[in-house]
C-alpha positions in Angstrom: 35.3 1.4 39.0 37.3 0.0 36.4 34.6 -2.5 35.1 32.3 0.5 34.8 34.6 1.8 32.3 34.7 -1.1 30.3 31.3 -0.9 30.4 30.5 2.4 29.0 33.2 2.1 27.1 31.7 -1.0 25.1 28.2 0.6 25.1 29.6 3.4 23.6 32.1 1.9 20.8 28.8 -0.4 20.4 26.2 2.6 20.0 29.3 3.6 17.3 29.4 0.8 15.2 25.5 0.6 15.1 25.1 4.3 13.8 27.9 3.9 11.1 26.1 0.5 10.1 23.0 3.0 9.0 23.1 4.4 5.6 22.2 7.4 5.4 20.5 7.0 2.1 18.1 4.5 3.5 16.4 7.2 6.2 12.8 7.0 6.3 12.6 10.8 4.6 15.3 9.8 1.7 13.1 6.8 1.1 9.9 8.8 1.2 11.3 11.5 -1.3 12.2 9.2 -3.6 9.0 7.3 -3.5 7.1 9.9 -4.0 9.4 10.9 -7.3 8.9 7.6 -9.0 5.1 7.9 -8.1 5.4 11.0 -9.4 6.7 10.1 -12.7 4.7 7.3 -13.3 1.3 9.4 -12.9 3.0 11.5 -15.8 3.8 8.5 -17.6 0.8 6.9 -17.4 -2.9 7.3 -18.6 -4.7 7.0 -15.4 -8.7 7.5 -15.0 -10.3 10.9 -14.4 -13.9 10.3 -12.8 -12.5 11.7 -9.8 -9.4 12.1 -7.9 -7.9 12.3 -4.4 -4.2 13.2 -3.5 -2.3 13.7 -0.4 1.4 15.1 -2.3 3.1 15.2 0.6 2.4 11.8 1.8 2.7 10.8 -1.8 -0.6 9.3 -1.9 -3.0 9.4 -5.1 -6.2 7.7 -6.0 -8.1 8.0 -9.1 -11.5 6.3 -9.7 -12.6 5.7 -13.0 -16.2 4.6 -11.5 -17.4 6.9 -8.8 -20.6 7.0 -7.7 -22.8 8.6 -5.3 -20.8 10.8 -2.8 -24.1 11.3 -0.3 -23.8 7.0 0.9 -22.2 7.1 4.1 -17.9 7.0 4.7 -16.8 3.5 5.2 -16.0 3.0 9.1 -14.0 0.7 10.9 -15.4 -3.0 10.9 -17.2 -2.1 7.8 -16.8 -5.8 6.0 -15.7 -4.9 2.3 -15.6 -7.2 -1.0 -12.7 -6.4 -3.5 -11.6 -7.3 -6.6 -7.8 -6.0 -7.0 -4.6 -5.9 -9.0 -1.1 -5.0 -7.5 1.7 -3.8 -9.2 5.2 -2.1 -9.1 5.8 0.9 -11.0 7.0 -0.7 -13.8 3.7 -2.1 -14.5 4.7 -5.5 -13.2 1.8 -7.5 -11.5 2.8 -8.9 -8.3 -0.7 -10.2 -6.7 -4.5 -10.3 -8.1 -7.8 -11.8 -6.8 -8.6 -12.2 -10.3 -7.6 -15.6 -11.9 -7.4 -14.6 -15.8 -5.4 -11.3 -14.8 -2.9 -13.9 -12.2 -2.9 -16.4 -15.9 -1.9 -13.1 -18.0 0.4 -12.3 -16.4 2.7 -15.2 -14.7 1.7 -14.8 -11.2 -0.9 -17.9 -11.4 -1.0 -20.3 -8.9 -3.0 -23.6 -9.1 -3.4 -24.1 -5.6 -4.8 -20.4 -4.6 -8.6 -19.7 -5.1 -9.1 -16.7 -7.1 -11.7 -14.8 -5.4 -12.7 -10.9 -4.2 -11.0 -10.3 -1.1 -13.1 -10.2 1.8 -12.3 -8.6 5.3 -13.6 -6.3 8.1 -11.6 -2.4 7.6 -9.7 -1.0 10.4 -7.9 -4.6 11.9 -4.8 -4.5 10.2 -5.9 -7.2 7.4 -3.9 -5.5 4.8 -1.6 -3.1 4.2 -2.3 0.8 5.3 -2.3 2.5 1.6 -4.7 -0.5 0.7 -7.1 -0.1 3.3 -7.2 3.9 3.5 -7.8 3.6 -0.2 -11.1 1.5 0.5 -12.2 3.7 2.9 -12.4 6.3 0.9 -14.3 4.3 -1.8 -18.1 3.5 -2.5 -19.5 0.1 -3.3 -19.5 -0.3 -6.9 -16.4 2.0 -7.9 -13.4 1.5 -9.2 -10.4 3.2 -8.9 -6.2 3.1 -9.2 -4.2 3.5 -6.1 -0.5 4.8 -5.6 1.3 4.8 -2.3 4.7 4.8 -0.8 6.5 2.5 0.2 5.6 2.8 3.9 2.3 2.6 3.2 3.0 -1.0 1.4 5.4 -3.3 2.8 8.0 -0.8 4.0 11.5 -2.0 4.2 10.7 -5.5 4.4 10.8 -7.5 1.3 7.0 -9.7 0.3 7.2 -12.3 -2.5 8.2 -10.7 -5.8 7.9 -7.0 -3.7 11.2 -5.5 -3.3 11.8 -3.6 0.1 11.2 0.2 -0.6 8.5 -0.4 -3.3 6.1 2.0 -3.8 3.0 0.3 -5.1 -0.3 0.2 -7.4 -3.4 -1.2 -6.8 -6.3 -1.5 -9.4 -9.2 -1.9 -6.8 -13.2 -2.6 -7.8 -14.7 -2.1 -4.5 -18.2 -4.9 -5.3 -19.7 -4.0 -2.2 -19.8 -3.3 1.8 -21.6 -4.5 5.0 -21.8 -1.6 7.3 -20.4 -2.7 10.5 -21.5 -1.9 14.3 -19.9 1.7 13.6 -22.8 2.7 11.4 -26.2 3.9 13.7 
């Protein structure tokens, strides 16, 4: 009986010093509200295109295209083989990742040994991250739009190259074109 004591006993001081390890300005919501205000600002701060424009506020997602083109081609559906040119970017403007190799030269993120090339990949199995691939699927061959997500919709809380964790993110995409998949009848 006693050993069952000890037992909960541990469990619970241990279930303690987990909780108060948790700061309670890292929750999932307090990260989310403040993603969304620093995506907020930048949109204010920044000239973004107008062609056409998507928003989801209370996810804190926004896409505007600066090419759009014909909304009558079918939606993009899972294993749907896209080709993309892209930029990434923090909200300070800061480029963190690029397919294109002047852009990587320009600004400091060039590598000699990576290929410079559009990204190439089947939607819908998990080849990128979530706010990158919703973004395509909401995209035409031939447009080209700007993309700004939260955080959790990125990387989340885990730290990738020159991304911070908690980063909401940009992404300049130029969707060159799709091969419809199996989905597509």
């Amino acid at each position: 009986m006693r050993t069952k004591w000890i037992v909960f006993a541990s469990l619970i001081l241990g279930a303690l010093s987990v909780a108060s390890c948790v700061d309670p300005d890292q929750t999932q919501e307090v990260i989310l509200q403040r993603d969304k205000e620093a995506i907020e600002k930048y949109i204010r701060d920044n000239a973004l295109p107008n062609a056409k424009e998507y928003s989801e506020p209370i996810e804190g997602f926004y896409m505007f295209w600066e090419v759009s083109t014909d909304p009558e081609i079918n939606n993009l559906l899972r294993s749907d083989t896209v080709r993309v040119n892209y930029t990434g970017k923090l909200l300070n403007n800061e480029v963190f990742d690029t397919s294109i190799e002047q852009i990587a030269k320009d600004n400091g993120v060039f590598s000699s040994g990576r290929t410079y090339q559009p990204l190439k990949f089947p939607l819908g199995v998990g080849y990128a991250i979530t706010g990158f691939e919703f973004a395509l699927s909401l995209m035409r061959s031939g447009e080209k739009a700007v993309v700004i997500f939260p955080s959790r919709l990125g990387y989340g809380n885990q730290p990738q190259g020159p991304v911070p964790p908690n980063s909401p993110l940009v992404f300049e995409l130029n969707l060159l074109d799709v091969k419809l998949g199996p989905n597509h009848q």
